[in-house]
C-alpha positions in Angstrom: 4.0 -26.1 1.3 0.2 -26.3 0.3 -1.1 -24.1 -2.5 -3.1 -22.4 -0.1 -0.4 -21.4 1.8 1.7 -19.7 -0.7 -1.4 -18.1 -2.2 -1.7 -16.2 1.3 1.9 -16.0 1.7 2.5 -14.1 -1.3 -0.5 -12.2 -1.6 0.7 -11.0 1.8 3.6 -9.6 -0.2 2.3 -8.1 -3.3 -1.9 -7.6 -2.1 -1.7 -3.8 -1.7 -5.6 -4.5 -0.9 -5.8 -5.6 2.8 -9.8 -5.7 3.4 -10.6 -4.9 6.8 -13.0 -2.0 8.0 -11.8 2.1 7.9 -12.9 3.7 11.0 -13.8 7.1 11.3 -12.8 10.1 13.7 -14.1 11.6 16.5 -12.8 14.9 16.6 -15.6 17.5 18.0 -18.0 18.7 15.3 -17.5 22.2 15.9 -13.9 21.9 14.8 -15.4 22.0 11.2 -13.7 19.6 8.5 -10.9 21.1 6.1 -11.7 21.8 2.4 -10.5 18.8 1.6 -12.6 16.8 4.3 -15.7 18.3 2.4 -14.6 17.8 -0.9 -13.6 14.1 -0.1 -16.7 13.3 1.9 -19.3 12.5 -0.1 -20.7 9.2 -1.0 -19.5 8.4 -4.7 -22.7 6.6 -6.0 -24.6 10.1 -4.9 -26.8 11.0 -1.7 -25.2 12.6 1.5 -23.0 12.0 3.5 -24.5 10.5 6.7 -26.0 8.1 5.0 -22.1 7.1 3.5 -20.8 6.8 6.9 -22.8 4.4 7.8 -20.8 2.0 6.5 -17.9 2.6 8.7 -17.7 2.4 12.4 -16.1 4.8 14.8 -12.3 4.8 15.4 -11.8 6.9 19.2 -8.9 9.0 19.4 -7.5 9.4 23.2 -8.5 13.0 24.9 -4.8 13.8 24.4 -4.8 13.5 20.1 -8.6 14.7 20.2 -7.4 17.9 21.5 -4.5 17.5 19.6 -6.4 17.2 16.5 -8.8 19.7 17.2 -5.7 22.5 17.8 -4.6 21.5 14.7 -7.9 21.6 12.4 -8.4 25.1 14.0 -5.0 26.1 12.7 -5.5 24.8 9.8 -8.7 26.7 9.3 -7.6 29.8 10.2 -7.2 32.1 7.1 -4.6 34.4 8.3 -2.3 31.0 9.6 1.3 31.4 7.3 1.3 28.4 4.5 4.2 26.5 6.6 2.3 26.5 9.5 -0.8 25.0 8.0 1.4 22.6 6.3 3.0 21.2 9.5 -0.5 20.8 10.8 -1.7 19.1 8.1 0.9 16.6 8.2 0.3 15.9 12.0 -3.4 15.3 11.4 -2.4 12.6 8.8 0.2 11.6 11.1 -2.4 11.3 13.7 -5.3 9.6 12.2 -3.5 7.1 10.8 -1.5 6.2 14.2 -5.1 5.9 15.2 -6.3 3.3 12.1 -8.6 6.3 10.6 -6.7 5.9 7.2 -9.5 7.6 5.4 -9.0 10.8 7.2 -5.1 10.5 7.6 -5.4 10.3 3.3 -8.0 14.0 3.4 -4.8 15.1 5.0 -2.0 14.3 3.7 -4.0 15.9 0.7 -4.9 18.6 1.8 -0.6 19.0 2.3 -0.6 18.1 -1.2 -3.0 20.8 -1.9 -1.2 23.4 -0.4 2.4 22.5 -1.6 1.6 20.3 -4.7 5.1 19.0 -5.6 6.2 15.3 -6.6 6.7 13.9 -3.6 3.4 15.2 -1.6 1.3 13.8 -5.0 3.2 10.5 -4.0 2.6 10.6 -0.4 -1.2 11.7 -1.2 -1.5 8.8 -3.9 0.0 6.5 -1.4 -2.5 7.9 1.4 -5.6 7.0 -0.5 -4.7 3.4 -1.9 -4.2 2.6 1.4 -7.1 4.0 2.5 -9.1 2.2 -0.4 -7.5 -0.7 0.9 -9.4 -0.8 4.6 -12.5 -0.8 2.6 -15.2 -3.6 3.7 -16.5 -5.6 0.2 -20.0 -4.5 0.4 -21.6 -2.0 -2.2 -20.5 1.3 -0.1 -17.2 0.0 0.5 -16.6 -1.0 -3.1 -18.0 2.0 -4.3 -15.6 4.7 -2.1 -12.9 1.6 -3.0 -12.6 3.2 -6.9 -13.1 6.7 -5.7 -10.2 6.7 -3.2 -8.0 4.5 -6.1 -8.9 7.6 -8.6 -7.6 9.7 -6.3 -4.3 7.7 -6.0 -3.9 7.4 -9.8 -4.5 11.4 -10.5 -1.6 11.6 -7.5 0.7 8.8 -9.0 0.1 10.6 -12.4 0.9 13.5 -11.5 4.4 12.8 -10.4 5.3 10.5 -12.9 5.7 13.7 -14.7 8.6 14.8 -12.4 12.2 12.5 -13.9 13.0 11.8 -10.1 9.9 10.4 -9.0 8.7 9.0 -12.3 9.5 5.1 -12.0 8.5 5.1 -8.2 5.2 6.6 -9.2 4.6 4.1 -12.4 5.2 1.2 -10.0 2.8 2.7 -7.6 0.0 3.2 -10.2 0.7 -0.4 -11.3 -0.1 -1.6 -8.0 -3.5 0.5 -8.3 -4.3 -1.7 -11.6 -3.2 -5.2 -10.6 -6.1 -6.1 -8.6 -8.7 -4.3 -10.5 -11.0 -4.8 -13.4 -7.6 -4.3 -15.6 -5.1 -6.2 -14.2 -2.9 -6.2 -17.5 -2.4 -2.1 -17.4 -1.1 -2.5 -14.2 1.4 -5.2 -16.0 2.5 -2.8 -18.7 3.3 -0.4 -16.4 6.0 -2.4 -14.7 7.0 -3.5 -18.2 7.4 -0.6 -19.4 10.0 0.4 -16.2 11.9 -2.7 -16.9 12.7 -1.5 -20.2 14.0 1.7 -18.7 15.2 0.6 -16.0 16.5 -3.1 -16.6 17.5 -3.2 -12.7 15.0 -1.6 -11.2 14.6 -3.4 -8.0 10.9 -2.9 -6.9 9.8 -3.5 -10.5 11.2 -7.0 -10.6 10.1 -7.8 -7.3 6.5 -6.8 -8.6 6.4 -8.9 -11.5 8.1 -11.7 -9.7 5.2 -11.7 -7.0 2.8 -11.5 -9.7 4.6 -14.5 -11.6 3.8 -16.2 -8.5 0.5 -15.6 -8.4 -0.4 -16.3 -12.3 1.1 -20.0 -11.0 4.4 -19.0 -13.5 7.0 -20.9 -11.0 9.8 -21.0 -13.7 9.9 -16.6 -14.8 9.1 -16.1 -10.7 12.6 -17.8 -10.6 14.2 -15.8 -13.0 12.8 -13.0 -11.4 13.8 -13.4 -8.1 16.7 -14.8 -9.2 18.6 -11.3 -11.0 16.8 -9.4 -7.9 19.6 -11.6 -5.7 22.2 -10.9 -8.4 21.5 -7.6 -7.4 21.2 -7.0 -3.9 22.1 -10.3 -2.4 21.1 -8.9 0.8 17.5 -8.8 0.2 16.1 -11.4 2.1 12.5 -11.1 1.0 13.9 -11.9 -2.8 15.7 -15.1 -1.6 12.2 -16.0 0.8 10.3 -15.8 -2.4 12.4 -17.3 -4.5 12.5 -20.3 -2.2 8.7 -20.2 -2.3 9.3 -20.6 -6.4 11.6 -23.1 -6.4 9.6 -25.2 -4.4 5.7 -24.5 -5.9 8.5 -25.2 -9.5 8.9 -28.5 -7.8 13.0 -28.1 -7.2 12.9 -28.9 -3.5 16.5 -29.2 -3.2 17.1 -26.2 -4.4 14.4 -24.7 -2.2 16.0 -26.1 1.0 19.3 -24.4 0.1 17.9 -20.8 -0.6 15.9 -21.4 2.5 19.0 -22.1 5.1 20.7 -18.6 4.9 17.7 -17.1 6.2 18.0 -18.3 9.4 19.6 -15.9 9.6 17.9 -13.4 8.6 17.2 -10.4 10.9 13.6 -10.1 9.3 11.5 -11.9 12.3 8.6 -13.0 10.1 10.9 -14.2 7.2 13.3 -16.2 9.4 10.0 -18.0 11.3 8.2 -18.8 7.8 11.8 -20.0 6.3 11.9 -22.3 9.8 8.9 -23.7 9.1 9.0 -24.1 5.5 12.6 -26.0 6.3 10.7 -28.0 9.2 8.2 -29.2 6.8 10.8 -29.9 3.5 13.3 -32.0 5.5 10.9 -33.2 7.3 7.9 -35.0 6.2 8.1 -33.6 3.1 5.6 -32.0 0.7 
């Protein structure tokens, strides 16, 4: 396997960046947008909000979730509606925009849920929300900009619950992830360290730094990371796939081809058609 082939194979994996364009809604104007719609809308380097949007293009929602949505916004903005109720509309909005690909809206309302019932696991679903809406972002100087405004947003959400014992690990994994591919990678690093040492078998964590092993081109600690992940769930196909991908890139192609066989097995459809390939090419013509 070429070098540029793992690169994008991995950073499939571990990139919690994918860069393609955030659309916008189209639910009627007179709806009115939540508080957090407002509050989330403006353009980060200054100047209104019009002039922001430009940068994105529209996302259509069907007649059935535009009247959907619009039912729901007017619940939601209705004063005298009970807290639960608001809260179930909430979520459907998020629920709905994101069906649609309008990620940047489905993260305003899966906020606005954490605003109105702000416990651990809404601040992670909120935090989760708006990475991935930073990561539709397009690379030009608005999308860049709202990029690091929506990833602040994350972090005060990721930080937030990292103060709650249950969800503190999951949280300081998902804040790593919001520091790995930014202009401080090595925070990010820490952070997964630092769960390690609490939590010596903390799955996600050692996948994390495994992938990230991978990526620095450090073939031989990959290994050992993917390695005690299959010690510990040797069920985990994605471990053994990336493992294989180590083994090999390490230049142990026997050992690749061996890892690689069981998952042709494997009921993960992408993961068993790379691993056929990958087999194809290594007992085949070779590297």
């Amino acid at each position: 396997m070429s070098k540029s082939q793992l690169t994008v194979l991995v950073s499939a994996v571990v990139l919690v960046l994918v860069l393609f364009m955030l659309p916008q809604s189209v639910v009627k104007k007179d709806s009115g947008p939540s508080p957090a719609e407002e509050s989330s809308h403006a353009d980060p380097r200054g100047g209104n909000t019009e002039a922001a949007e430009e940068s994105f293009p529209a996302a259509v929602l069907s007649k059935t979730d535009s009247a959907k949505a619009n039912e729901s916004v007017k619940v939601f903005s209705d004063a005298a509606s009970p807290k639960e109720k608001r809260l179930v509309k909430a979520d459907s909005l998020s629920v709905l925009y994101r069906r649609a690909g309008n990620y940047r809206n489905a993260a305003r309302w899966r906020d606005s849920v954490y605003s109105i019932s702000p416990d651990s696991r809404n601040a992670v679903k909120a935090g989760e929300a708006w990475f991935e809406a930073a990561a539709q972002l397009p690379n030009d100087e608005k999308g860049i900009a709202f990029r690091k405004a929506f990833t602040g947003k994350a972090r005060e959400r990721f930080t937030k619950a990292m103060s709650d014992p249950a969800f503190k690990s999951d949280a300081k994994i998902k804040l790593a992830l919001t520091w790995v591919d930014s202009e401080d990678p090595m925070k990010g690093i820490s952070l997964l360290r630092e769960v390690i040492t609490e939590e010596p078998e903390n799955k996600s964590a050692i996948l994390q730094l495994g992938l990230l092993s991978m990526r620095s081109g450090q073939f031989d600690k990959a290994e050992a990371r993917f390695k005690k992940l299959l010690e510990l769930d040797p069920a985990n196909d994605e471990a053994r796939w990336q493992l294989a991908l180590s083994l090999n890139q390490g230049g142990k192609r026997a050992e690749a081809i061996a890892t690689l066989k069981p998952l042709l097995k494997s009921r993960n459809d992408e993961i068993k058609s790379s691993a056929e390939s990958m087999l194809k090419e290594l007992e085949g013509t070779g590297r």
